[in-house]
C-alpha positions in Angstrom: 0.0 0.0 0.0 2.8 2.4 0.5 5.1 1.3 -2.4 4.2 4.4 -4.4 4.3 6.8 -1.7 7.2 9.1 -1.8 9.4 10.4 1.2 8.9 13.9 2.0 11.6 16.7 0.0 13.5 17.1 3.8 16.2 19.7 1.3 15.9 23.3 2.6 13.9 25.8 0.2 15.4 28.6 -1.3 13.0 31.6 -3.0 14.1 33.2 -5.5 11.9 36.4 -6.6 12.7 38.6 -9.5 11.0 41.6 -11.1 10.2 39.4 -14.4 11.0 36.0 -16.0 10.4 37.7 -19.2 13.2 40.7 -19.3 16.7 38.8 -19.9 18.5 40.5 -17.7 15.9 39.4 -14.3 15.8 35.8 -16.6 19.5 35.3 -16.3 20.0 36.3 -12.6 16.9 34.0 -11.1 18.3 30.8 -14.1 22.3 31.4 -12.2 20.8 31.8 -8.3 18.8 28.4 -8.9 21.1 26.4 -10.9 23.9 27.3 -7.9 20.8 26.5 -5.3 20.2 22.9 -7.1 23.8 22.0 -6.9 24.2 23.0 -3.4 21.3 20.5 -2.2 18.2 22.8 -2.0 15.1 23.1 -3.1 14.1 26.2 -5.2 10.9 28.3 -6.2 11.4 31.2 -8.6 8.8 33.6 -8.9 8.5 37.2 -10.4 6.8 40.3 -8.5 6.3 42.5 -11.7 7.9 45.4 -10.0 4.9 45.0 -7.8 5.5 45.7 -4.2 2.1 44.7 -3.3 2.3 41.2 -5.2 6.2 41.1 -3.7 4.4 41.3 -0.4 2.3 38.7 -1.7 4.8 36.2 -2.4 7.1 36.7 0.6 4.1 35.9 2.9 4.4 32.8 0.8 7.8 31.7 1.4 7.1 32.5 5.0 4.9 30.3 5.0 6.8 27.5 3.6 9.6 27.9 5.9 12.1 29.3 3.2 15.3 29.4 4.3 16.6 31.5 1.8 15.3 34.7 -0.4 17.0 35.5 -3.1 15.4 39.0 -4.2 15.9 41.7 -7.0 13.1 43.6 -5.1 10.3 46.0 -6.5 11.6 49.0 -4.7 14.5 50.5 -2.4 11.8 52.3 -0.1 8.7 49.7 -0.9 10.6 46.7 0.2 12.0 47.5 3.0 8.9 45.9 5.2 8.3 42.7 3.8 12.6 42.5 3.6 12.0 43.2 7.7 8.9 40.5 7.6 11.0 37.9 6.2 14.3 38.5 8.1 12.0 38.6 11.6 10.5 35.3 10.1 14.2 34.1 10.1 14.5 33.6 6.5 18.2 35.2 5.2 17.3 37.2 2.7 20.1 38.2 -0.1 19.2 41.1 -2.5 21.2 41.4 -5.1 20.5 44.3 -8.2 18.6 46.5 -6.1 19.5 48.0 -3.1 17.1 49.2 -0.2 17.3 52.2 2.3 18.2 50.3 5.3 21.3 48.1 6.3 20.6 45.4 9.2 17.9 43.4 7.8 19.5 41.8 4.8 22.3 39.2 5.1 23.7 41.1 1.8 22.8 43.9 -0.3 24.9 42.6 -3.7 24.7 44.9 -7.1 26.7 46.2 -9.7 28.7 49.6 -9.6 26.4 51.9 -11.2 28.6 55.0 -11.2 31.9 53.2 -12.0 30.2 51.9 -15.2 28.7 54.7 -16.2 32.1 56.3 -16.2 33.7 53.7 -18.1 31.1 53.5 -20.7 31.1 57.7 -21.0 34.9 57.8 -21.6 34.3 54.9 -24.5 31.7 57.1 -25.8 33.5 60.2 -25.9 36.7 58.4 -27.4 34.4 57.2 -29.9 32.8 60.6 -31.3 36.6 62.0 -31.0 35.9 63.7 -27.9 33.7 67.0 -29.7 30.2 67.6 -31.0 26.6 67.1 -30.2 25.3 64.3 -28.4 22.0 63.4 -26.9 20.8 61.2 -24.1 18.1 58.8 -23.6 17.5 58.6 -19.6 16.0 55.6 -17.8 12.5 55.8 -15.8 13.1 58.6 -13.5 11.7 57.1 -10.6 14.7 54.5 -10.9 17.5 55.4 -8.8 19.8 53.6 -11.0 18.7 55.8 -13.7 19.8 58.9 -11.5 23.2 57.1 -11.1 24.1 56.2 -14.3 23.4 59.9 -15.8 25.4 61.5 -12.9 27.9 59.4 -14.1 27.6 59.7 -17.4 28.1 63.5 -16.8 30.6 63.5 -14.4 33.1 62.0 -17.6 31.4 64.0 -20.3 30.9 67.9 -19.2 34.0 68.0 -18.5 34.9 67.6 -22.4 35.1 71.2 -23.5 34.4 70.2 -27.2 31.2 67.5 -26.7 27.5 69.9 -26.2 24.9 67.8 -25.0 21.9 69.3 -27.1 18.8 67.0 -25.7 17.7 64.2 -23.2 14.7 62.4 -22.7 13.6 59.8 -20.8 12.3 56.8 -22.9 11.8 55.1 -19.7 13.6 51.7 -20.2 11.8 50.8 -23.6 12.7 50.0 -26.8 9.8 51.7 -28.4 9.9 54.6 -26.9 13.5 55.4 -27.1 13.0 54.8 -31.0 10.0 57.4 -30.7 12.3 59.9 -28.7 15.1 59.4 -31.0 13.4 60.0 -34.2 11.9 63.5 -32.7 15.5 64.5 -31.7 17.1 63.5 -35.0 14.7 65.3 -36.7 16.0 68.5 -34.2 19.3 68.0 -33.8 20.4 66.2 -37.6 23.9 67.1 -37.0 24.6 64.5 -33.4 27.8 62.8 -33.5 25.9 60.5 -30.4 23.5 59.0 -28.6 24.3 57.5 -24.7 21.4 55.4 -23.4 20.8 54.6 -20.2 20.3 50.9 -20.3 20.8 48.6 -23.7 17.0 48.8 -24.2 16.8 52.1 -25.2 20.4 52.0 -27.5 18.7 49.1 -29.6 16.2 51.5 -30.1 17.9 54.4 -30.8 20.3 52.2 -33.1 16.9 51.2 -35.4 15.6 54.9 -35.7 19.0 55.4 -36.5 19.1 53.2 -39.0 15.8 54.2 -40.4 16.5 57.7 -41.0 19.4 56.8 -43.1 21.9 58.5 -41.3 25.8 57.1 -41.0 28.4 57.7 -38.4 26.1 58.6 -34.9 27.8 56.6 -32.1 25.2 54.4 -29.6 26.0 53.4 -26.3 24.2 51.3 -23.4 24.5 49.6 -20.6 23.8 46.0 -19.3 25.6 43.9 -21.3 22.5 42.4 -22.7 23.4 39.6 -25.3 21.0 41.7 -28.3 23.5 44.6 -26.9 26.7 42.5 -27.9 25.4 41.3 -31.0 24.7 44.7 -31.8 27.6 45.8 -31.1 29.7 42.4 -33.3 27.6 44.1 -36.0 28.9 47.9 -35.6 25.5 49.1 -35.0 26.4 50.3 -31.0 29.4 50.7 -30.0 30.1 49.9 -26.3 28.1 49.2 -23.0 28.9 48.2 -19.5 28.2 44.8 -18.3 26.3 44.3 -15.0 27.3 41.0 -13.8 23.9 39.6 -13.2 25.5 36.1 -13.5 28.3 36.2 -11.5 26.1 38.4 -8.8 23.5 35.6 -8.2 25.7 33.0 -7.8 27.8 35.2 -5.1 24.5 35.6 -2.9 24.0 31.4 -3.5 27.3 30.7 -2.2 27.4 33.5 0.8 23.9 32.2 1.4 24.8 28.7 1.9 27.9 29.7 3.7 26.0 31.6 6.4 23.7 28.1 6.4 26.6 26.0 7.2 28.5 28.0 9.2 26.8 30.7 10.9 28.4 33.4 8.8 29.1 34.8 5.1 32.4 36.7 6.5 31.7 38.8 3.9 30.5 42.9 4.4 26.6 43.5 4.3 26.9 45.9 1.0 28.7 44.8 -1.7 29.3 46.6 -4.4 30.6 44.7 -8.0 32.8 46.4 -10.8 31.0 46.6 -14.3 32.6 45.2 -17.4 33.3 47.4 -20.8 32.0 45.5 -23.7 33.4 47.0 -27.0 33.8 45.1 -30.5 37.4 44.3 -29.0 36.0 41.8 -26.5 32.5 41.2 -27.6 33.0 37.6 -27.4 34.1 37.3 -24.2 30.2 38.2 -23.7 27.0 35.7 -23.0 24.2 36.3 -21.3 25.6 39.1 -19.2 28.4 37.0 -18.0 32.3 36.9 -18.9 32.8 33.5 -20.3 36.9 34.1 -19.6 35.8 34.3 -15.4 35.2 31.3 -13.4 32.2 30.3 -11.7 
């Protein structure tokens, strides 16, 4: 009567939520945190919250409830997820965030994302080397709510105005999206004909500002982004952008796996609360060191 029954999963749970399954970037970081979970012995749930803090309230009551031992999270807000990051850690679940940031130390076992300014900075000077340092430019700006949007244009512009011969003649927000950064680009070409660039805050926007580019027949306008994202390489194999800055989302999720299972085994990750990783500069030079926003020359 029992011969079918099967023994209870006894292997801790890790929870891994992201903001989407969809978006490659949020794909790649959940696929590395729960390979590394499943081949350090535990059980793993992904789950996305849509950049929802209500739903990512939702779904850490959930893991709660199931006794996670782990949360893995890219969370839906520095100031929104600061409570149900304090629910979960009171519920004694170690929580790891790793992209985003919150407002408060002391609750997370690790606060684990890419330098921002640094590659800002390094993707600026690229960009500036690549329209000889002079002439108009323009930028597309992330959603304006995002403080990593506010980051990467202060440090886009701590590099650039201070190049006395490059004249930033507009900047929009196309708010992370494709679409709308081809939109916005085609309405500043159409002002400003004359650009010898176009510096995007994320690789989203640079693909689109590379096709309205394209379609308005023009030759010689420099596109940058950041990410790393693998359209953004190939883009950038086939001369269409020129450079962007890697955030390693890869090597990032796996870090919080292996400090998380460290603190499991022995108490501790002996590693600082915030930790703060180097972006990569991806240029035609090294493009195929590049794969789904991870360096294949790096260890694992």
């Amino acid at each position: 009567m029992v011969a079918g029954c099967r023994a209870p999963d006894t292997r801790l749970l890790v929870v891994i939520l992201v903001p989407s399954q969809d978006n490659p970037f949020f794909k790649a970081e959940a696929d590395a945190a729960a390979a590394r979970a499943s081949e350090l012995g535990y059980r793993v749930r992904v789950d996305a919250h849509d950049d929802d803090a209500y739903r990512q309230d939702n779904l850490i009551d959930a893991a709660i409830a199931s006794n996670a031992a782990v949360l893995i999270l890219d969370n839906a807000g520095t100031d929104a997820s600061v409570s149900a990051v304090r629910r979960a850690a009171k519920a004694g679940i170690r929580c790891f965030l790793i992209d985003r940031a919150i407002n408060t130390t002391g609750l997370a076992k690790a606060q684990i994302q890419s330098d921002n300014d640094q590659g800002a900075r390094v993707v600026a000077a690229e960009f500036a080397r690549a329209v000889g340092k002079k002439g108009e430019y323009v930028e597309l700006l992330g959603r304006e709510s995002d403080t990593n949007a506010r980051v990467r244009t202060n440090g886009f512009h701590a590099v650039l105005d201070v190049v006395p011969e490059m004249k930033m003649v507009s900047a929009q927000s196309a708010n992370w999206s494709q679409a709308e950064a081809f939109s916005k680009t085609e309405t500043m070409l159409q002002a400003h004909p004359e650009i010898a660039g176009i510096i995007a805050g994320n690789d989203t926007m640079a693909l689109g500002a590379a096709a309205a580019v394209k379609g308005a027949g023009l030759k010689g306008i420099r596109i940058v982004g950041f990410d790393g994202s693998p359209d953004a390489v190939a883009s950038i194999k086939a001369g269409e952008l020129q450079a962007t800055a890697l955030q390693p989302a890869v090597l990032i999720a796996r870090m919080a796996m292996d400090e998380a299972d460290q603190m499991i085994k022995t108490g501790a990750t002996n590693k600082p609360e915030v930790q703060v990783i180097p972006c990569e500069l991806v240029t035609k030079a090294n493009a195929d060191d590049y794969r789904n926003f991870e360096n294949m020359n790096k260890g694992k």
